[in-house]
Every structure is written in structure tokens, then in C-alpha cells.
N, C-alpha and C positions, 0 to 999 in steps of 0.2 A: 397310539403314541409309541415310537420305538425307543426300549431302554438306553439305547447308546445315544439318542438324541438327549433323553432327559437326563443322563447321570453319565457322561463319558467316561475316556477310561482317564483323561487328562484330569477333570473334578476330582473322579474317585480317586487319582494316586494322592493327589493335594491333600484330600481328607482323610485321607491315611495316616500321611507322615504327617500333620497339624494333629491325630487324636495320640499318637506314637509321642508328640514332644509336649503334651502337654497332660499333665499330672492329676490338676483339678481347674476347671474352667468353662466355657462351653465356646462353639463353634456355631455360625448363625450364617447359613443358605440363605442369598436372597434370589429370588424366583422370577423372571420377564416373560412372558411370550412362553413358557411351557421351558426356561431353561435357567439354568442356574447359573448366573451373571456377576455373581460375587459371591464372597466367603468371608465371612467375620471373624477374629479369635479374641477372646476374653479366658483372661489367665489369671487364677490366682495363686498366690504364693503363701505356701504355711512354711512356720518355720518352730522345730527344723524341718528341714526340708527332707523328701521320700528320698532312699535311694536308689540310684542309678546306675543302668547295667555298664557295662565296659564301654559302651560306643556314646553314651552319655545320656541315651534316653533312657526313658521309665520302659517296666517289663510291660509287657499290653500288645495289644494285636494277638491274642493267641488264637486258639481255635474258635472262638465266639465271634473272632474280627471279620467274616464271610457273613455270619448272620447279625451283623450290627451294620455291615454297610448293605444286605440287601432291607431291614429296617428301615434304613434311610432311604434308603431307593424306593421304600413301597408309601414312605411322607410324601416324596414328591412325585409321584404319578399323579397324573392328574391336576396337578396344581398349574394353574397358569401364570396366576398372579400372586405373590406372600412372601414367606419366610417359613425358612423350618429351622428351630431350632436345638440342636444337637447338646445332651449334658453330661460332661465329662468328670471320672471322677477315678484315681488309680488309673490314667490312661485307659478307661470303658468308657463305653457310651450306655450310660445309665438311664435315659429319658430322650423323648424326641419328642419337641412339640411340633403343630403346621398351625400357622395363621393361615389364612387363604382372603385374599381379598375379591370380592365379587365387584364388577362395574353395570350400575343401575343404570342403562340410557334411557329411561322413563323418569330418572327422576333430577330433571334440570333447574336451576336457578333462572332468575330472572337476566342475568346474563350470558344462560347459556353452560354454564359453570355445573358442575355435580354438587350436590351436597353433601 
């Protein structure tokens, strides 16, 4: 599976400036076919609120921001089907979970339907 097919660089800038503008919250990968087809964000808001550099985001992205998004890039290898989910916290990515969904074709309903 080639990286630029699973994790482009259009995804990765998205998930950059989404962990850049968001403070505490998490970001949710969902995964089709080996690619990542949408992008969630859940934001929460404490108050008072953290401050903010001159351009109005939170400090973050620093040298750790290369091995937080190759992290995420090694959640979704492999993943055909799921979700990964990303936990942000001080603009870091703190946590990354993977669901991964498997498709049983042995295991059919009576109408043909999965279970």
C-alpha cells in the first residue's frame, strides 16, 4: 500500500491545521477502501480559555508534529475498513486509537444480509 495513497499530502495538511486550531478535543479518520474519506472534529471548550499566539492559534505543531502525524500514518496502514481516532489536547496529539472493521462473507443472514 503506498503512503501517498493512504495518508496524502491534501489529508495530512487538513490534519494539521484541524490539530493547530484546536486546543482540547479529538479529530476522527474514517477509513473506505484503504483511504481516508472523511475527517471529524470534536472541540471542547474550557474556560478560561488557553492562550493564543499572535495568528490566533494555540502554540503546537513543534518538533513532535513530524512524529505525531507519521503516528497516524502508521494507525492507518493497513486499515481498509474503520476509524482512527486522534486525542488532542494543548494542540498535541496525545492518543490515537484504530477500530478496524473486518467483513465476514461466511457469515450471512437469512436474507443474505451480514450480521
Amino acid at each position: 500500500m503506498n503512503q501517498q495513497n493512504l495518508f496524502s499530502a491534501e489529508v495530512g495538511a487538513v490534519v494539521e491545521r484541524l490539530i493547530k486550531e484546536t486546543v482540547f478535543g479529538s479529530l476522527l479518520l474514517v477509513v473506505q477502501d484503504s483511504r481516508v474519506v472523511q475527517v471529524e472534529r470534536n472541540e471542547k471548550f474550557q474556560f478560561p480559555a488557553p492562550r493564543k499566539n499572535a495568528t490566533g492559534l494555540s502554540q503546537g505543531m513543534s518538533a513532535n508534529a513530524q512524529k505525531s502525524l507519521s503516528g497516524l500514518s502508521a494507525a492507518l496502514k493497513g486499515l481498509q475498513f474503520g476509524q482512527v481516532a486522534v486525542k488532542i489536547q494543548e494542540s498535541r496529539i496525545v492518543q490515537i486509537d484504530r477500530t478496524e472493521k473486518k467483513r465476514m462473507p461466511d457469515l450471512m443472514g437469512i436474507s443474505g444480509d451480514g450480521i
